[in-house]
Legacy VTK file of the C-alpha trace (Angstrom):
# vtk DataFile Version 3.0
C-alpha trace
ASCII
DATASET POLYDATA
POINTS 152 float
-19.571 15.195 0.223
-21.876 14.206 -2.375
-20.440 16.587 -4.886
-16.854 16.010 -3.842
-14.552 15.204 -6.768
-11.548 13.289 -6.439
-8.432 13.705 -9.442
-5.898 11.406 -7.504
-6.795 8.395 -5.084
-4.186 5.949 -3.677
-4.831 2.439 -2.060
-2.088 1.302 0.093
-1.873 -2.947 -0.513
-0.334 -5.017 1.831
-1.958 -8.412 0.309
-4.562 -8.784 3.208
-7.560 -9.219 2.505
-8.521 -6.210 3.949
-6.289 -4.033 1.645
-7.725 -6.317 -1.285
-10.966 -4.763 -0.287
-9.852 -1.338 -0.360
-8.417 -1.794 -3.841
-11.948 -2.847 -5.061
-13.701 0.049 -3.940
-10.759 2.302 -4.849
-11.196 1.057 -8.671
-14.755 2.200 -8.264
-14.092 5.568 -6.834
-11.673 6.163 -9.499
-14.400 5.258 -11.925
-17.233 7.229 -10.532
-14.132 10.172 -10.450
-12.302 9.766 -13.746
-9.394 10.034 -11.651
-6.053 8.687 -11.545
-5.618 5.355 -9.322
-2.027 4.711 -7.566
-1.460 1.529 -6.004
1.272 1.084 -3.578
2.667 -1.435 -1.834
5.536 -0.394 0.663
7.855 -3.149 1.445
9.857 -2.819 4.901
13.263 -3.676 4.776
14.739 -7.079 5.445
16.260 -7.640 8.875
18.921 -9.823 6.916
20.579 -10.055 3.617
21.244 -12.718 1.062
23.805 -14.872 2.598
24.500 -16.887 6.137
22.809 -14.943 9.140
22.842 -15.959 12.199
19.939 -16.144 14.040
20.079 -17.611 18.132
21.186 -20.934 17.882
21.694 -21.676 14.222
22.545 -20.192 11.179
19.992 -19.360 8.484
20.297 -19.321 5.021
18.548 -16.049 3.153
18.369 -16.746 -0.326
15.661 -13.733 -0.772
17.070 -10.390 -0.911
14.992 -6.886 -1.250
15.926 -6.726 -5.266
14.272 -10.337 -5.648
11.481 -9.014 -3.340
10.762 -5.583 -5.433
10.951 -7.502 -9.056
8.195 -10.346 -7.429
6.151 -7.764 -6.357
6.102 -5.667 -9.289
5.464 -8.076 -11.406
2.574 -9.647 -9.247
1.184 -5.471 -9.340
1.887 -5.407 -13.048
-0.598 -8.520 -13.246
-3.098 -6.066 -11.113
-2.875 -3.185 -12.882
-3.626 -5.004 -16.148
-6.962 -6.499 -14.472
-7.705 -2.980 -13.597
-7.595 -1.236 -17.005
-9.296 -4.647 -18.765
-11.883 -2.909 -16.047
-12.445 0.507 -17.997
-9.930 2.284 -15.649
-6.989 3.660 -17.815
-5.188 5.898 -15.853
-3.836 3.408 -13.106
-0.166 3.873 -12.032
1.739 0.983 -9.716
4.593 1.832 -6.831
6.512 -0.982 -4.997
9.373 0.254 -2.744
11.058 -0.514 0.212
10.598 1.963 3.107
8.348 2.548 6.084
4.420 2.199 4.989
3.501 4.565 7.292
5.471 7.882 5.747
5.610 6.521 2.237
1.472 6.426 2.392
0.954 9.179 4.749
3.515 11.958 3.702
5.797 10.606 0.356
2.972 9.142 -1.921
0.605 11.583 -1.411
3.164 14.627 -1.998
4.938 13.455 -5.168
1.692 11.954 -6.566
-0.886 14.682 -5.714
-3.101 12.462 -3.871
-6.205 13.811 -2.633
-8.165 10.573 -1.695
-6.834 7.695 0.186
-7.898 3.918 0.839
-6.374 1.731 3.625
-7.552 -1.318 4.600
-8.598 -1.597 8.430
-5.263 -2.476 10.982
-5.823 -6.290 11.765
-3.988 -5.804 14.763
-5.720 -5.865 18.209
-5.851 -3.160 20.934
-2.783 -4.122 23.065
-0.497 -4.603 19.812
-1.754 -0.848 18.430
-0.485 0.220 22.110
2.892 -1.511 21.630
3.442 -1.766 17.423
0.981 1.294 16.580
-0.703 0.788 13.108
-0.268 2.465 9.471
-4.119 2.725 9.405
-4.422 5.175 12.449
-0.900 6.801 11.317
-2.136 7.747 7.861
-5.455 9.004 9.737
-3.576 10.865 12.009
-1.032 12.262 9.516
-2.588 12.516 6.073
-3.446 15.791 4.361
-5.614 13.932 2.035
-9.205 12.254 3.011
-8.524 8.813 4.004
-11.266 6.143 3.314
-10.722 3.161 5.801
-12.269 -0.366 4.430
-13.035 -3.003 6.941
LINES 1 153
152 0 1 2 3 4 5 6 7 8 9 10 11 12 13 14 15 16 17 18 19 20 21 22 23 24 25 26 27 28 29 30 31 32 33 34 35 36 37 38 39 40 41 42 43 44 45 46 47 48 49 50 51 52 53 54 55 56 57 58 59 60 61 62 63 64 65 66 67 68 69 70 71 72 73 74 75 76 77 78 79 80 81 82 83 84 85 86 87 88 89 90 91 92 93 94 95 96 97 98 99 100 101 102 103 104 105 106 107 108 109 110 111 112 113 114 115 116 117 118 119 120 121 122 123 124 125 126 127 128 129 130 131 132 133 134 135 136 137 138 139 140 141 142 143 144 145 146 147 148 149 150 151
């Protein structure tokens, strides 16, 4: 695997510190590679919109709707992005949607961007909740075409 050359890596952020990880050694990779880095971070969909919602007992005011969510993100990726190529690594593209991490990683991403290389940051969850919730780390491993590099 020595010889192995990579053209497009992703790294799948989530803000934990895990997935900061696996940005920082997907910047290298894409170094040592001359490849093209994508960095996506998959938003799932509020439960609630902007407005009155009421939850059990009360009522709740949302005042944070998936638009808001999208423009803080993409700016706070923007901010990334611009760390990255003050790195040395030009070729650096940003996605924020809203969707399910799992597919937009696993199957989406990977097809419309060519990925051949992929870095996820290890699940955080525990054994029982993998049983109950499952994780995006073991979906993308299960599901990927592309090799997946998992950062603990």
């Amino acid at each position: 695997m020595a010889d192995q050359q990579y053209q497009n890596i992703l790294v799948g952020i989530d803000g934990s510190e895990t997935s900061m990880k696996a940005l920082d050694k997907a910047v290298e990779a894409a170094k040592r590679n001359a490849a093209k880095l994508t960095i996506a971070q998959i938003l799932k969909p509020q439960l609630s919109t902007v407005g009155r919602t009421s939850i059990g007992f009360g009522v709740v005011e949302t005042d944070v709707d998936d638009a808001d969510r999208l423009k803080e993100q993409e700016s706070l990726l923007d901010d990334v992005v611009a760390q990255i190529k003050d790195k040395g690594l030009d070729q650096v593209k940003r996605i924020v949607k809203i969707g399910n991490p799992r597919e937009e990683l696993a199957k989406t991403i990977q097809q419309e961007e060519q990925i051949d290389l992929i870095y996820i940051g290890a699940t955080g969850a525990n054994r029982v909740a993998q049983m109950f919730l499952g994780s995006t780390t073991i979906y993308i491993l299960e599901h990927s075409l592309a090799d997946v590099m998992v950062v603990r």
